[in-house]
C-alpha positions in Angstrom: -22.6 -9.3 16.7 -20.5 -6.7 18.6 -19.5 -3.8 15.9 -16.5 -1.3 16.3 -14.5 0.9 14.0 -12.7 -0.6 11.0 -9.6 0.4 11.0 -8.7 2.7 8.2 -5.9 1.2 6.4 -2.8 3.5 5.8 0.5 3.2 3.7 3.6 5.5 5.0 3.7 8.8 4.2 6.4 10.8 3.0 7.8 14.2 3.1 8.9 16.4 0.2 12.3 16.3 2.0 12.2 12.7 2.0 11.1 12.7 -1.4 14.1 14.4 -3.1 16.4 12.6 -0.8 15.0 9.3 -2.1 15.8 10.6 -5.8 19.0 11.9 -5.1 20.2 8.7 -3.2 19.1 6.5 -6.8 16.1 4.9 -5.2 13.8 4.9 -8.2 14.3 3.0 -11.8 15.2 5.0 -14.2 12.1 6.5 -16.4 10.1 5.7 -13.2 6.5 8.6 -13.6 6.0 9.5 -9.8 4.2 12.3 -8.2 4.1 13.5 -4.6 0.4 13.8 -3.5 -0.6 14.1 0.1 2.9 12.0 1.6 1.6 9.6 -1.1 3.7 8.5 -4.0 1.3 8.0 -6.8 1.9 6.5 -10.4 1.5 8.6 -13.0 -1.3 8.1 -15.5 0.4 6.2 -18.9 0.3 8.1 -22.0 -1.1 7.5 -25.6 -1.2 9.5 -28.3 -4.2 11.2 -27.6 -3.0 12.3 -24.3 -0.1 13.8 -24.7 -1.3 15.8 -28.0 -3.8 17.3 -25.2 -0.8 18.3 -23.4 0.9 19.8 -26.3 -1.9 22.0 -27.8 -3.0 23.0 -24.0 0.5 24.7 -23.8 0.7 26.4 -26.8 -3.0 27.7 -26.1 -1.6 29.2 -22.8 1.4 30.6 -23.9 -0.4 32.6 -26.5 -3.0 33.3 -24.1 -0.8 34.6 -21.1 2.0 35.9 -23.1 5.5 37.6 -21.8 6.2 37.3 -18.1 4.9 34.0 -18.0 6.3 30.4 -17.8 4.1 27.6 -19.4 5.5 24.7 -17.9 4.7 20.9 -19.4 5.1 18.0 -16.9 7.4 19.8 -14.3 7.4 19.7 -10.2 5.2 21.9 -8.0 6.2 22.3 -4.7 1.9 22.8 -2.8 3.2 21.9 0.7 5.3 19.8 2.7 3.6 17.0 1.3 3.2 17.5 -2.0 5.1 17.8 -5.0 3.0 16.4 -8.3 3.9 17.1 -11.7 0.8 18.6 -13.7 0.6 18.4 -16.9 0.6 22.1 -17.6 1.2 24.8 -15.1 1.5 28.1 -15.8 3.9 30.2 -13.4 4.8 34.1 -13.0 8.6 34.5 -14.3 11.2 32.7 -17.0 13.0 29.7 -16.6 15.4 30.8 -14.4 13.8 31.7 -11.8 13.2 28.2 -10.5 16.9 27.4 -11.0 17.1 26.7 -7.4 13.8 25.6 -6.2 10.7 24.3 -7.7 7.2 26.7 -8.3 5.2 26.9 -5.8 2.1 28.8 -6.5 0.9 28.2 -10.1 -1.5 30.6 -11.8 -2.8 28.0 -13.5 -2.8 24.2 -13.6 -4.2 21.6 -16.0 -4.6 17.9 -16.1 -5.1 16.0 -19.2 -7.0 12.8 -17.6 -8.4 9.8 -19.2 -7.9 7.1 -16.5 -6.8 9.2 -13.6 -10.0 11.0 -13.8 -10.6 10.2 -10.1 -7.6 10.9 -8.6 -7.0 14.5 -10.6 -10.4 15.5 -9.6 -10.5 14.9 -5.9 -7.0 14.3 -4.5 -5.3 16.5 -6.9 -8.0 19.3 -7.3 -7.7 19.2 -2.7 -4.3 19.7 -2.7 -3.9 22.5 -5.3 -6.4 24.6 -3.8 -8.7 24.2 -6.6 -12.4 23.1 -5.7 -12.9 19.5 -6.7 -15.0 19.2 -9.8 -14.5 19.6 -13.4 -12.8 23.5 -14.5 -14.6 24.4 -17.7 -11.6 25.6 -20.1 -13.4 26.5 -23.9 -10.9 27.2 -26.2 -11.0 25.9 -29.7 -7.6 25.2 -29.6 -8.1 22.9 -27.0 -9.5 20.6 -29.0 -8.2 16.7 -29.2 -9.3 13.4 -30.4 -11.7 11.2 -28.4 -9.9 8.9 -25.4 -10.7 5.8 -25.4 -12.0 4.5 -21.8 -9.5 2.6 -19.9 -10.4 -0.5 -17.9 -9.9 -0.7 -13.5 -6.8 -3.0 -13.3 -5.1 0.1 -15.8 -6.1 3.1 -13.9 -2.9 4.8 -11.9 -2.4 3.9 -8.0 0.2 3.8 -5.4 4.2 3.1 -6.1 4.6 -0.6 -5.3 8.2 -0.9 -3.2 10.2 -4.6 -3.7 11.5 -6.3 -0.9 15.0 -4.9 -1.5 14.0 -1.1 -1.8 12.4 -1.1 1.6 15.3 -2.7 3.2 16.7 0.3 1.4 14.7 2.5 3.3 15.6 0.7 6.0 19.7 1.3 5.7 19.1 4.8 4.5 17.2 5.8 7.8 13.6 6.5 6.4 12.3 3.7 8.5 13.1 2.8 11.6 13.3 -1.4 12.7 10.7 -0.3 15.3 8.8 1.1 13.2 4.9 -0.2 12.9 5.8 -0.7 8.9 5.4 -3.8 7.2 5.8 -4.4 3.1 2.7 -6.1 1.9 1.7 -6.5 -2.0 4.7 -3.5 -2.5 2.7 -1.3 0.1 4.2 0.2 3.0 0.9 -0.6 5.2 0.7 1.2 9.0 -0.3 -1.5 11.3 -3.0 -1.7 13.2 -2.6 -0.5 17.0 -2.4 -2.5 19.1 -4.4 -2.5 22.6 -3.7 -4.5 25.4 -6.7 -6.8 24.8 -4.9 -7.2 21.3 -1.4 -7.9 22.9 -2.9 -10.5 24.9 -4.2 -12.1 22.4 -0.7 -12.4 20.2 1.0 -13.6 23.6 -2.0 -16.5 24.4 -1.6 -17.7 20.9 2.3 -18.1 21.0 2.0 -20.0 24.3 -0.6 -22.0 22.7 0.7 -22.9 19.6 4.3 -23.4 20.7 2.9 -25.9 23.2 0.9 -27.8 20.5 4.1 -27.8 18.1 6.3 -28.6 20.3 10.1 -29.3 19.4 11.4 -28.9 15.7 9.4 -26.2 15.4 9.5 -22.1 16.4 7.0 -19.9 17.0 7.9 -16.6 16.4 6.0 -12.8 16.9 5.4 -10.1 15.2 8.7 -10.5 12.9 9.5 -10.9 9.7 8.9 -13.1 7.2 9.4 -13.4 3.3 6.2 -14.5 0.6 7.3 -12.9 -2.5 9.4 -9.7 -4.2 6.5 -7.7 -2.9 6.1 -8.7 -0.1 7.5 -9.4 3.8 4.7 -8.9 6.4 5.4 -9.5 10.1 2.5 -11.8 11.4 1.4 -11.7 15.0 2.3 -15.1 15.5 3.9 -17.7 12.8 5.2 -21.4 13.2 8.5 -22.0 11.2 10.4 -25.2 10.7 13.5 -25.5 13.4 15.4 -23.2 15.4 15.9 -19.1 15.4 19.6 -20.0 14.5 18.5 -21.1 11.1 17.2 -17.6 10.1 20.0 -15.9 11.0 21.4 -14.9 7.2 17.1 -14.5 5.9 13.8 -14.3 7.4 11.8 -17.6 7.0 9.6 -18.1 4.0 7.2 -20.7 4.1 5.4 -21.0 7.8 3.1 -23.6 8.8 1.4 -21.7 10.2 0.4 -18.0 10.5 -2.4 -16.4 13.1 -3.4 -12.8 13.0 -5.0 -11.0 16.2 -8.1 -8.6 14.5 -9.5 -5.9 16.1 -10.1 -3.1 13.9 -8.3 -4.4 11.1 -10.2 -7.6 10.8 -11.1 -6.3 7.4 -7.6 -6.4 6.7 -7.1 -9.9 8.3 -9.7 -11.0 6.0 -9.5 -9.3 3.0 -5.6 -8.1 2.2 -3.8 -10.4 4.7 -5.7 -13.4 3.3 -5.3 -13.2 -0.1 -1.4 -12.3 0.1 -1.2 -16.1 2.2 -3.6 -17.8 -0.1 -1.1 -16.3 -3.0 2.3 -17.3 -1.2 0.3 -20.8 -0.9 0.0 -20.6 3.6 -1.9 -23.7 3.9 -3.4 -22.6 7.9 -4.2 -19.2 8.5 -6.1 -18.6 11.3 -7.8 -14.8 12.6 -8.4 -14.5 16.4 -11.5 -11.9 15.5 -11.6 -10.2 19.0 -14.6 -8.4 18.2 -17.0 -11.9 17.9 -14.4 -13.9 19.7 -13.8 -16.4 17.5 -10.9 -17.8 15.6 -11.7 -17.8 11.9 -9.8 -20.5 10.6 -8.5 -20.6 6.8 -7.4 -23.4 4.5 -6.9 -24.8 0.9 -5.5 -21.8 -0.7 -7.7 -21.1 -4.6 -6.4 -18.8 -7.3 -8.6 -16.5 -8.5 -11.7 -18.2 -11.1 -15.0 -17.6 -11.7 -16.0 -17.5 -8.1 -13.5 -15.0 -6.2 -11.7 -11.9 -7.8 -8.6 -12.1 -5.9 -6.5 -15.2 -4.6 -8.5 -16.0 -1.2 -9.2 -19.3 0.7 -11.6 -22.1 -0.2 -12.1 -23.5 3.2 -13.1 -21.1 6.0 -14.4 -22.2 9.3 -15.3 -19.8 12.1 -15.3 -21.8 15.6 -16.1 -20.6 18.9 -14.1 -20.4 22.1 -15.5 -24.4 23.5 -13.9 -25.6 20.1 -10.7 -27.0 19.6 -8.5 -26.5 16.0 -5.6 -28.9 15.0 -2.9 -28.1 13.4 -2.5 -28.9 9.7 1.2 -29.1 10.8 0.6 -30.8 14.1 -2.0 -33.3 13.8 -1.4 -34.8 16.8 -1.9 -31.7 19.0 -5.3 -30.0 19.8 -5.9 -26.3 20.6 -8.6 -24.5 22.3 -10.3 -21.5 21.2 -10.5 -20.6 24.7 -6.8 -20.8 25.1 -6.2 -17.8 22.1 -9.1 -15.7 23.5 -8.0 -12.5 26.4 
């Protein structure tokens, strides 16, 4: 089996510019916890009791430890870089109040992060950006003191802001993203797609000759556009097959394809893995991957919720045929395709 490079799978990034502008213009829910890390806009950790009464006895500790001249600041913005604005839990800064009237800190004496499921992220990600060595900062102080936290399981622990289909068309109007853009909204991420080579473009142009032919009228094959599987959700697939004509999506993208086919490279993980279950969820009955890397079409059907065998939503049926095989259509079962005919 030939091997290459997985793709590394990437969500948009945005600038601290772009980050204020998005509060300003009313982007956010109200009450919504986000921080700034690394163009990334992370949810903050939730908060129990125990938590914030860590929060509350670090910052009187500090203030009676650093005294006059200094700020002890609880849950405000930091400005680390142009890429970066998080909201600590306690940061101590030079100054009074006032002197960040106009523009956020920027270079904290001290910060401190009261973690219980975040432990993760505000060791490595948060630890890099500050400047701080990654690792645990031994603070003893007997004031410091709080109750035990109780672990917290996976599915609670903080991750990335999830974006509805309406706020990234937001984005869209507002100029943050561009139609052109290689963006597409999947499970509320803003996911970078995978370049695309030529032996990749090839690939999406075969299959759209191939499947349109198999089809035939009634039906239209559309590439690398838009289409709509949930709220979260509006991927653009390299090649789909919609009931009718273009003329009938005019006023909304389509929403339930007969037919999807991804083109894998160095995202086949991503064709496999996130791709996948997102179809399997919005119920795509035929979803096939042209895996350029083994040259094969991996074809995918009867969609399974997740159960004792599989985590995540995912397909019960998957066949993996080689190019002197022939698929048919769930949606066409008249017509039969080559393998050949979607291989560069």
């Amino acid at each position: 089996m030939r091997t290459m490079a997985d793709y590394e799978t990437r969500t948009r990034r945005f600038t601290r510019a772009e980050y204020e502008r998005l509060i300003d213009l009313g982007v956010f829910q109200p009450g919504e916890d986000i921080e700034l890390i690394g163009g990334e806009l992370m949810v903050a950790e939730p908060q129990g009791a125990p938590h914030y009464t860590a929060i509350r006895k670090t910052a009187k500790a500090l203030e009676a430890a650093f005294g006059p001249g200094w700020e002890v600041r609880t849950e405000g913005p930091i400005g680390l870089d142009d890429e970066s604005e998080p909201e600590p839990d306690v940061a101590v800064v030079p100054g009074a109040p006032d002197d960040y009237a106009r523009a956020h800190p920027s270079r904290p004496a001290l910060t401190v992060e009261v973690a219980e499921s975040s432990l993760a992220l505000d060791r490595q990600r948060k630890g890099l950006r500050s400047g701080h060595p990654p690792g645990r900062a031994g603070i003893e102080h007997p004031r410091l003191a709080a109750p035990a936290l109780t672990p917290v399981k996976q599915a609670e622990r903080p991750g990335l802001r999830r974006w509805t289909r309406r706020e990234y068309e937001r984005l869209i109007d507002h100029g943050f993203l561009d139609e052109d853009d290689p963006i597409e909204l999947l499970d509320g991420l803003l996911l970078v797609k995978e370049p695309q080579h030529s032996q990749h473009r090839t690939a999406v142009l075969l299959a759209a000759k191939a499947v349109e032919r198999a089809f035939g009228e009634g039906w239209f094959v559309q590439t690398q556009s838009p289409i709509i599987l949930n709220d979260r959700s509006e991927p653009e697939p390299d090649v789909c097959v919609v009931h009718g004509s273009p003329r009938d999506y005019v006023d909304a993208h389509p929403t339930r394809p007969a037919l999807i086919v991804e083109v894998a490279q160095s995202g086949l993980r991503m064709a496999r893995g996130r791709k996948a279950a997102a179809y399997a969820r919005a119920r795509i009955a035929d979803y096939w991957v042209v895996n350029l890397i083994d040259r094969v079409v991996e074809v995918h059907r009867e969609p399974a919720r997740p159960g004792p065998a599989r985590r995540h939503w995912g397909y019960a049926a998957i066949e993996t045929l080689g190019a002197d095989a022939t698929i048919t259509p769930l949606a066409a079962p008249s017509a039969g395709i080559r393998v050949a005919d979607l291989l560069p």
